[in-house]
KEGUTI-844718 format. One record per residue (C-alpha): z, x, y; residue number from 0; residue in one letter. Coordinates in steps of 0.05 Angstrom, whole numbers, plus 5000, padded with zeros to 4 digits. Example, Ala and Ser with C-alpha at 12.3 -4.5 7.8 and 13.67 -1.06 7.14 Angstrom:
+------+------+------+-----+--------+
|    z |    x |    y | num | residu |
+------+------+------+-----+--------+
| 5156 | 5246 | 4910 |   0 |      A |
| 5143 | 5273 | 4979 |   1 |      S |
+------+------+------+-----+--------+
END
This chain:
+------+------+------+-----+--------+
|    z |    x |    y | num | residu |
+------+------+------+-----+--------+
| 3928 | 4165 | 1504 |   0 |      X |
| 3957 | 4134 | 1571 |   1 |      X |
| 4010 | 4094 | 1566 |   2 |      X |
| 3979 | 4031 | 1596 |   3 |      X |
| 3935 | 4037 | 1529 |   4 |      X |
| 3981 | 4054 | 1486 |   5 |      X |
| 4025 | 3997 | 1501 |   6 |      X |
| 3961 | 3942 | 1487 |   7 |      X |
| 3959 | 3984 | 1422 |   8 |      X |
| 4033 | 3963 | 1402 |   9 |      X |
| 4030 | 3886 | 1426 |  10 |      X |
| 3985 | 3867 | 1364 |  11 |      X |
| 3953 | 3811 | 1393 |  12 |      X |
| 4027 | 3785 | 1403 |  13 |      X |
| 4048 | 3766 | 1477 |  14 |      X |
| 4094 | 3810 | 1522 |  15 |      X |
| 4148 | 3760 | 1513 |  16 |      X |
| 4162 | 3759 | 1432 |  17 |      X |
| 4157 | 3836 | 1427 |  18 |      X |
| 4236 | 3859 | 1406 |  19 |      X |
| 4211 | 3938 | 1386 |  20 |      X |
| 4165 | 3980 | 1433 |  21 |      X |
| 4142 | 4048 | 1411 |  22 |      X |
| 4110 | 4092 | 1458 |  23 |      X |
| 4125 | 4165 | 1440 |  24 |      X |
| 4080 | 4217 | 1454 |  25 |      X |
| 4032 | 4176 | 1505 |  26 |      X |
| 4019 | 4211 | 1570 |  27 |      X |
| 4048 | 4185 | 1632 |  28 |      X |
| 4010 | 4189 | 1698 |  29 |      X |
| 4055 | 4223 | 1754 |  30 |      X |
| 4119 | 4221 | 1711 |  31 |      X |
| 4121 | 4146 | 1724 |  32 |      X |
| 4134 | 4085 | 1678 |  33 |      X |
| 4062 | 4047 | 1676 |  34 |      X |
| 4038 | 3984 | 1639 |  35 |      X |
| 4111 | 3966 | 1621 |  36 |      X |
| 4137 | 3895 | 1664 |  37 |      X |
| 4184 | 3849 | 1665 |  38 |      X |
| 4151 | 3800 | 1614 |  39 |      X |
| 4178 | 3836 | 1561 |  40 |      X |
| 4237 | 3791 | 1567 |  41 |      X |
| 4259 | 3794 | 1493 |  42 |      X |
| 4259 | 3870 | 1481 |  43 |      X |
| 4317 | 3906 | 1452 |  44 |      X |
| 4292 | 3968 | 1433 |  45 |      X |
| 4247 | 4019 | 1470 |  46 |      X |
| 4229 | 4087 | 1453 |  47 |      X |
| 4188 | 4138 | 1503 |  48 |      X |
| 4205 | 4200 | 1470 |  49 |      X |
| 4162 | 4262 | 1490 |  50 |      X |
| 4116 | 4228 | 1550 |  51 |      X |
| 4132 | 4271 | 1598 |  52 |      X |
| 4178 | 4215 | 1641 |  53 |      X |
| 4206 | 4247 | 1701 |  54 |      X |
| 4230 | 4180 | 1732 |  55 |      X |
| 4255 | 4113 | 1711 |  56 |      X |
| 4241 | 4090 | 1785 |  57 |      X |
| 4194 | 4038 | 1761 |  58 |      X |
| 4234 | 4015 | 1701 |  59 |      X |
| 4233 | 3946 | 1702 |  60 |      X |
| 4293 | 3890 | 1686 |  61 |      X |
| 4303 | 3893 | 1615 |  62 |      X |
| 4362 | 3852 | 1605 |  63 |      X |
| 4368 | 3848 | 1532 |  64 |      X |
| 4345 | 3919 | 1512 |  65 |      X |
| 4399 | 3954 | 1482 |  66 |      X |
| 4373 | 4014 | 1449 |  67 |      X |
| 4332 | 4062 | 1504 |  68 |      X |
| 4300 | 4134 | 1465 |  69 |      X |
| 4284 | 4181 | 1531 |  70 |      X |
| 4292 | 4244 | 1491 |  71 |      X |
| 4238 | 4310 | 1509 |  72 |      X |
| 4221 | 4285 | 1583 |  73 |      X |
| 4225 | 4321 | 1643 |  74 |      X |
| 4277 | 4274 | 1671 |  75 |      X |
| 4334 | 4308 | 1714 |  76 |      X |
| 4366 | 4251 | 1754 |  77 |      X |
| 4366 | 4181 | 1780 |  78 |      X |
| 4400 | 4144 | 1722 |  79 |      X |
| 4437 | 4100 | 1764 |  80 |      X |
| 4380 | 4047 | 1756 |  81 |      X |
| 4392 | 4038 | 1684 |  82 |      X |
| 4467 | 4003 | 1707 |  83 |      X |
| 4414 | 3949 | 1735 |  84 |      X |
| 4359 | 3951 | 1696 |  85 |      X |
| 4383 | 3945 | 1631 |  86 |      X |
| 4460 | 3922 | 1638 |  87 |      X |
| 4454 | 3910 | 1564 |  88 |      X |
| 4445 | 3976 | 1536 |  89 |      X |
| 4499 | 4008 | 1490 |  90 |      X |
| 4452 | 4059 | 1465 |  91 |      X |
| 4420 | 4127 | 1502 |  92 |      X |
| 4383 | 4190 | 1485 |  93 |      X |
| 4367 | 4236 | 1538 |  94 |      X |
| 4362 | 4296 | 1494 |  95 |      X |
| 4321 | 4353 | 1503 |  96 |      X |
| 4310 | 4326 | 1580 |  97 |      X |
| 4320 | 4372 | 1653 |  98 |      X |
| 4382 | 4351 | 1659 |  99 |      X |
| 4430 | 4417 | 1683 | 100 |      X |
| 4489 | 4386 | 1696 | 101 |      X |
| 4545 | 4328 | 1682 | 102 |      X |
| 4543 | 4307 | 1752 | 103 |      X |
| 4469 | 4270 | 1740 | 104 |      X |
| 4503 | 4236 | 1679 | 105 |      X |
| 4578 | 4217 | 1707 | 106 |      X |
| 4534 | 4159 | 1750 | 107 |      X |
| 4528 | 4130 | 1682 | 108 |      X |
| 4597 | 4124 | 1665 | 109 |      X |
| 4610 | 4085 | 1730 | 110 |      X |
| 4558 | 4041 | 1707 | 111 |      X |
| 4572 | 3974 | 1695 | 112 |      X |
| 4570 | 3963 | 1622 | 113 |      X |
| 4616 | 4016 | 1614 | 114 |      X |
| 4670 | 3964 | 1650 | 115 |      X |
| 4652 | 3907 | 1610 | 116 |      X |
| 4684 | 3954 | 1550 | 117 |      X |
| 4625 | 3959 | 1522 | 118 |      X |
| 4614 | 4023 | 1474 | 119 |      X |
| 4554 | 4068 | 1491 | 120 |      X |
| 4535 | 4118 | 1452 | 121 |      X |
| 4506 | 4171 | 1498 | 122 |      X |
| 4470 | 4217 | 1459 | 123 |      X |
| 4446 | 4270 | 1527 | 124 |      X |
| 4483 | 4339 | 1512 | 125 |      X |
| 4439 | 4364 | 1450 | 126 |      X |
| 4397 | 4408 | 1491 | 127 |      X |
| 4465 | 4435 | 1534 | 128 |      X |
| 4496 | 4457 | 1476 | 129 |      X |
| 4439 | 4483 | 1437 | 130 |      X |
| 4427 | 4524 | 1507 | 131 |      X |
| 4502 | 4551 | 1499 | 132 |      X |
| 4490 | 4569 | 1426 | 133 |      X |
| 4426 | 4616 | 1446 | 134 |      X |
| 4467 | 4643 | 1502 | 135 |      X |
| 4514 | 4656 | 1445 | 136 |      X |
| 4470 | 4690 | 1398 | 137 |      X |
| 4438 | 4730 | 1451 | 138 |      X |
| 4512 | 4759 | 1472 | 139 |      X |
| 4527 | 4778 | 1404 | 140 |      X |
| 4456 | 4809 | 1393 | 141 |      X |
| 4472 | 4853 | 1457 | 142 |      X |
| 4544 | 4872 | 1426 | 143 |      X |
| 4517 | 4882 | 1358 | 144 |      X |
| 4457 | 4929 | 1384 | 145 |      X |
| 4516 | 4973 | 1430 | 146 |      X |
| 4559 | 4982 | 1364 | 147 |      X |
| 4498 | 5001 | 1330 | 148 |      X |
| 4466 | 5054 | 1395 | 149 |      X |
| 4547 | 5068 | 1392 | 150 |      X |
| 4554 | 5096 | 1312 | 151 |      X |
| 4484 | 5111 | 1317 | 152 |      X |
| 4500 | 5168 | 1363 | 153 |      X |
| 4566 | 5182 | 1341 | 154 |      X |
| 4528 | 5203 | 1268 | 155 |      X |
| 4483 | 5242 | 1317 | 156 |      X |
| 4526 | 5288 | 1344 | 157 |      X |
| 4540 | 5352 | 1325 | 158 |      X |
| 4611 | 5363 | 1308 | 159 |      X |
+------+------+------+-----+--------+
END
């Protein structure tokens, strides 16, 4: 289901302007873009896109009172410095499981704004670094366990 749809779906016969929640995880995307979603929905806090193949928050609109934003399993690998405009609000962030190779791409958020107003945010981004590191990890000591094993392997093998 495309987004535009999906989002007609979740208003309820309600108007863009009393919705606080938005769910749209797992709708398709067209182009990687944000569709359907305006600045009407003046009174939204929370907003999930999780899994919807989002690989740019260029036409995120001005959400000024959504504080909770659920990016996780995109294809997203940069241009978060909108999100200091966009949503000056926000306190909470998951960009888990997203293309993102790097800290550089995620120190523009620290600069942001509402990290100078001493606001808390919770970033949640790094999942999918570390659980890279951890299969990196296991595959290293899979290679050193297989070597001592080929190693006593042919030491038992030898005549002596």
């Amino acid at each position: 289901m495309e987004m535009k749809k999906r989002i007609n779906l979740e208003l309820r016969n309600r108007a863009p302007e009393e919705v606080t929640e938005l769910v749209l995880d797992n709708c398709l995307c067209v182009n990687g873009e944000i569709e359907g979603l305006n600045d009407t929905f003046k009174k939204l806090e929370f907003l999930s896109m999780a899994n919807v193949e989002l690989s740019s928050l260029a036409q995120l609109p001005s959400l000024t009172k959504l504080r909770k934003l659920e990016l996780s399993d995109n294809i997203i690998s940069g241009g978060l410095e909108v999100l200091a405009e966009k949503c000056p609000n926000l306190t909470y962030l998951n960009l888990s499981g997203n293309k993102i190779k790097d800290l550089s791409t995620v120190e523009a958020l620290m600069e942001m704004k509402m990290m100078k107003r001493k606001k808390k945010m919770k970033l949640v981004h790094l999942k999918a670094m570390r659980r890279r590191r951890r299969k990196r990890r296991r595959r290293r000591m899979k290679m050193k366990q297989a070597q001592n094993w080929e190693r006593e392997r042919r030491k038992w093998a030898s005549p002596t």
